[in-house]
C-alpha positions in Angstrom: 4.5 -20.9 -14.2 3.5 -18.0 -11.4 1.1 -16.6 -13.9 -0.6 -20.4 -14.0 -1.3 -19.9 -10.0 -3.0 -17.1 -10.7 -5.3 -17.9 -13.3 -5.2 -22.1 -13.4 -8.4 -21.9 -16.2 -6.6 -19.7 -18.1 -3.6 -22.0 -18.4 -5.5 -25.6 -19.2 -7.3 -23.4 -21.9 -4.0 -22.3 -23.7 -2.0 -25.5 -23.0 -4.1 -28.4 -23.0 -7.5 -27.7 -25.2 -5.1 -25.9 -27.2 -2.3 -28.9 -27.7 -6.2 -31.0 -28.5 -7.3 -28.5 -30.9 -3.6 -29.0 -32.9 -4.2 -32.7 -32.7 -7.7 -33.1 -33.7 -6.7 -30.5 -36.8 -3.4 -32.9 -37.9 -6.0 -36.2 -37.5 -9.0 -34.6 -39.7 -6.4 -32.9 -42.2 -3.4 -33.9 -42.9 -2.4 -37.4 -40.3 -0.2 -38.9 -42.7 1.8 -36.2 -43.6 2.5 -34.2 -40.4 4.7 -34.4 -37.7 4.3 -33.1 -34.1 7.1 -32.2 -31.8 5.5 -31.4 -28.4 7.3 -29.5 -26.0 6.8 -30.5 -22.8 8.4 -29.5 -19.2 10.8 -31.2 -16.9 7.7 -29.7 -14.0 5.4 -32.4 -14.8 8.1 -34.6 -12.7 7.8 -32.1 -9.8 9.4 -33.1 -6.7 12.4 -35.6 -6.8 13.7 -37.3 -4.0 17.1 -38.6 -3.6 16.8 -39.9 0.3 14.1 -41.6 2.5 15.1 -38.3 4.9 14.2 -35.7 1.7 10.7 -37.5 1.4 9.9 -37.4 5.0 10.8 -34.1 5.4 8.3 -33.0 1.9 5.5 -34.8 3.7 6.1 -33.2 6.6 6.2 -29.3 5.4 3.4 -30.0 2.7 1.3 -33.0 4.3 1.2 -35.4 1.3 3.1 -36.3 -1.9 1.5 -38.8 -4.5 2.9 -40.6 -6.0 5.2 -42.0 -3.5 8.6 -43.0 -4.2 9.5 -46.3 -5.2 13.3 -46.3 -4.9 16.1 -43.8 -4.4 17.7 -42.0 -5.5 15.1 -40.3 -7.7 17.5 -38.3 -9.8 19.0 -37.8 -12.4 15.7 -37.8 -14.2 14.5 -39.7 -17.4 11.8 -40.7 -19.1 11.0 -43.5 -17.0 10.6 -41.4 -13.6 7.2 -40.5 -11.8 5.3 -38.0 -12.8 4.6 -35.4 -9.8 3.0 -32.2 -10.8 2.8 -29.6 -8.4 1.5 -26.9 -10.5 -1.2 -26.2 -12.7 1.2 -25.0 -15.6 2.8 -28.6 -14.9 -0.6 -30.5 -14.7 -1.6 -28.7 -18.2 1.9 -30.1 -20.0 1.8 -33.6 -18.4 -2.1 -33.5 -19.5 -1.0 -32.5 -23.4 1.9 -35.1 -23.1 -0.3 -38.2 -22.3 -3.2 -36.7 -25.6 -0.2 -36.5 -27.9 0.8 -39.9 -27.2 -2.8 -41.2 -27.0 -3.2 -39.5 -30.5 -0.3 -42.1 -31.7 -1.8 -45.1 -30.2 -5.6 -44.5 -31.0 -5.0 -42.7 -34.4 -1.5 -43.5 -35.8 -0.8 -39.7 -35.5 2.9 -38.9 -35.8 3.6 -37.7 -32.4 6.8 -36.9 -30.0 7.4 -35.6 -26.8 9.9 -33.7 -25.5 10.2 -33.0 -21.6 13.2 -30.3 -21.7 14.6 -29.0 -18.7 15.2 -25.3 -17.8 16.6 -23.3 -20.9 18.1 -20.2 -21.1 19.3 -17.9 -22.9 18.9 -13.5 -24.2 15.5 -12.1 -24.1 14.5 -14.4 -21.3 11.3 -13.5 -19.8 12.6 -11.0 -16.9 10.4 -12.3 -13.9 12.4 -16.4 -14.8 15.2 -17.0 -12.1 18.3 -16.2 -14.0 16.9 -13.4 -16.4 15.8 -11.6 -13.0 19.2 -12.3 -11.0 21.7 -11.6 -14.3 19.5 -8.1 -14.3 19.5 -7.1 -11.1 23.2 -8.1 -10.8 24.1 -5.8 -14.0 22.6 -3.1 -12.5 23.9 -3.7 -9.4 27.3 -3.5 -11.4 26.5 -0.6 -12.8 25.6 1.3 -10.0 21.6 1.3 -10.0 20.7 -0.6 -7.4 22.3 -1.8 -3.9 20.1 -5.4 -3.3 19.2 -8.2 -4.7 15.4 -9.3 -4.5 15.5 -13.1 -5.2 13.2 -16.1 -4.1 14.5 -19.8 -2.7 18.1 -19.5 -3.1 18.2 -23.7 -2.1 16.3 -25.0 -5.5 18.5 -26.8 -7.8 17.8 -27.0 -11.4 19.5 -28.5 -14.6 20.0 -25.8 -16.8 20.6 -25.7 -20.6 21.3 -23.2 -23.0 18.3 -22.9 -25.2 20.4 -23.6 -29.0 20.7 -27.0 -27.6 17.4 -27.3 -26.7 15.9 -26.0 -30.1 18.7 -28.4 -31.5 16.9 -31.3 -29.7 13.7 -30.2 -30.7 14.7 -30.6 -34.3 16.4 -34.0 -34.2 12.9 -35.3 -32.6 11.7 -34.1 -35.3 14.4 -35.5 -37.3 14.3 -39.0 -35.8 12.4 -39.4 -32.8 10.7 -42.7 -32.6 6.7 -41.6 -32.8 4.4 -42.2 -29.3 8.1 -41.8 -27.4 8.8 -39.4 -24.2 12.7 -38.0 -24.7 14.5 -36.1 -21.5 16.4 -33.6 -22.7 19.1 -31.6 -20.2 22.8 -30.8 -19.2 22.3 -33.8 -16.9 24.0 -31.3 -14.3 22.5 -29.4 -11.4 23.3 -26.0 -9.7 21.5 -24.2 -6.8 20.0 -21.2 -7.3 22.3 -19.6 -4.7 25.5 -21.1 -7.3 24.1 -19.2 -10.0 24.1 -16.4 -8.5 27.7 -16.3 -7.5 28.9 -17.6 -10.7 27.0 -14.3 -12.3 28.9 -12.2 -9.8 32.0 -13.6 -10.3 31.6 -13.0 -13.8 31.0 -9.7 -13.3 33.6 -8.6 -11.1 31.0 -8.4 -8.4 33.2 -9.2 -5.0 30.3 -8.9 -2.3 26.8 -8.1 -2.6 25.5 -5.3 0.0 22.2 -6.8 0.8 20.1 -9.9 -0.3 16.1 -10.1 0.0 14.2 -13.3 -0.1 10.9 -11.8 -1.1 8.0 -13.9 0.0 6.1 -13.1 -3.6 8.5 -15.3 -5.3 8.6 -18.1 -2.8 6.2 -20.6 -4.2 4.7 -23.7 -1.7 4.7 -26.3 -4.9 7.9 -24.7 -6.0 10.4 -27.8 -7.1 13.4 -27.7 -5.1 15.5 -30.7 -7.0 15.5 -31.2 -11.0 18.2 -33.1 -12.9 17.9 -34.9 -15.9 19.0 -38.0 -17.5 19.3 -37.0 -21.1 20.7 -40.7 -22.3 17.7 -41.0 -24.5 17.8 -38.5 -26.8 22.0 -38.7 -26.9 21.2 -42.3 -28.5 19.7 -40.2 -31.4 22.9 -38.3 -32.2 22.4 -35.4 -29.7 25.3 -33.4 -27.5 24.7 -30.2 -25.8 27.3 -27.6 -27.2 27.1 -25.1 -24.4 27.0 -25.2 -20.7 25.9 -22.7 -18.0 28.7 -20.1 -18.7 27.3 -19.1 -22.2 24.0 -19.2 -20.3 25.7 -16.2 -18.3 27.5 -14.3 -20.4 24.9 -14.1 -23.0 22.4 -12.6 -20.6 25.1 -10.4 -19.4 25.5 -9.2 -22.7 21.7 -8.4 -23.0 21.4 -6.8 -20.0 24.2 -4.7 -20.7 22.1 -2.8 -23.1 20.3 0.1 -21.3 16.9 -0.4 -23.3 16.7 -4.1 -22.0 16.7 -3.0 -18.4 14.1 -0.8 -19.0 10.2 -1.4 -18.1 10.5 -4.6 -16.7 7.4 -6.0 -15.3 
């Protein structure tokens, strides 16, 4: 998502005309015989509120927020929720996700979407929240570095590990009802700042010398609150089989091996 800031055109390009391209090629070629799974992001829902107080205090830091809440609280997320991007890596998926439904009602294409929440898991991109503080942590355990470089410690996100994930993506495929929108998360939220002591904890790590909120990786249309409602896609016959602690230790485990903490950009 920070490289989307940088380069918005760039982003619509690969997502969107690029999600159009794959349905216009399944409607002139094959629209009876394909399926299409699309993978969607729980940041097309951008900000959630879950009190009068949170809203007021959004409008008042960032001037506006559209659209406005009808009810609270706004969380746990499903598919019914509003639809608040605040990106334009978010604005590109929630773009793709209204053509691949449109593609089932105006063509009879055999479309699904999937909004999945944060997943996780080894060979994480290093610059995502929980590759760069498991890293920085391991080498911190190890002796190679004395602080810890991180961005808004407040955020909360729902995070999965991503076997479940991929196991959603193939029961959609399985039996996801065509032209549908499915949640898919833990349905359970931690802070940014409880991931990070959960990682040191797990490493033996009893207190952290110094802790640097970089401005770089403070965002303005970061989202601070993300949980889902995964009741949906649970109907189908889905059940997460890990949890944030397999999260952890398998990233430990990559980062434990020297040639993974190497060149990181």
């Amino acid at each position: 998502m920070p490289e989307s800031l940088s380069n918005p055109l760039a982003t619509y390009d690969t997502t969107y005309n690029g999600t159009l391209h794959l349905l216009e090629a399944m409607r002139n070629v094959c629209p009876e015989s394909t399926k299409l799974v699309f993978a969607g992001s729980s940041e097309e829902y951008g900000e959630q509120f879950d009190t009068q107080e949170d809203y007021n205090k959004y409008v008042l830091e960032h001037g506006d927020c559209f659209p406005e809440p009808i009810d609270y609280p706004e969380t746990p997320i499903d598919e019914n929720n509003i639809l608040r991007p605040q990106s334009p890596y978010a604005v590109s998926k929630m773009s793709s996700d209204f053509a691949c439904r449109n593609y089932f009602q105006s063509y009879g294409l055999k479309t699904v979407v999937s909004r999945a929440f944060n997943h996780e898991g080894a060979g994480r991109g290093h610059h995502f929240v929980t590759a760069s503080i498991v890293r920085q942590l391991v080498q911190m355990k190890l002796g190679e570095i004395d602080k810890l470089v991180v961005g808004n410690l407040e955020s909360k996100r729902d995070w999965s590990h991503v076997d479940d994930i991929v196991d959603a993506y193939i029961l959609l495929g399985q039996r996801g009802h065509f032209g549908e929108v499915y949640v898919s998360g833990s349905g359970k939220q931690y802070s940014i700042r409880e991931f990070m002591s959960m990682v040191a904890e797990k490493l033996d790590i009893v207190y952290i010398p110094e802790i640097i909120q970089a401005p770089h990786l403070v965002r303005k249309t970061d989202v601070t609150n993300l949980m889902a409602d995964p009741t949906k896609i649970k109907q189908l016959g889905w059940e997460p089989k890990k949890d944030i602690r397999d999260i952890i230790e398998d990233l430990i485990h990559y980062y434990l091996v020297p040639e993974h903490r190497k060149n990181i950009l």
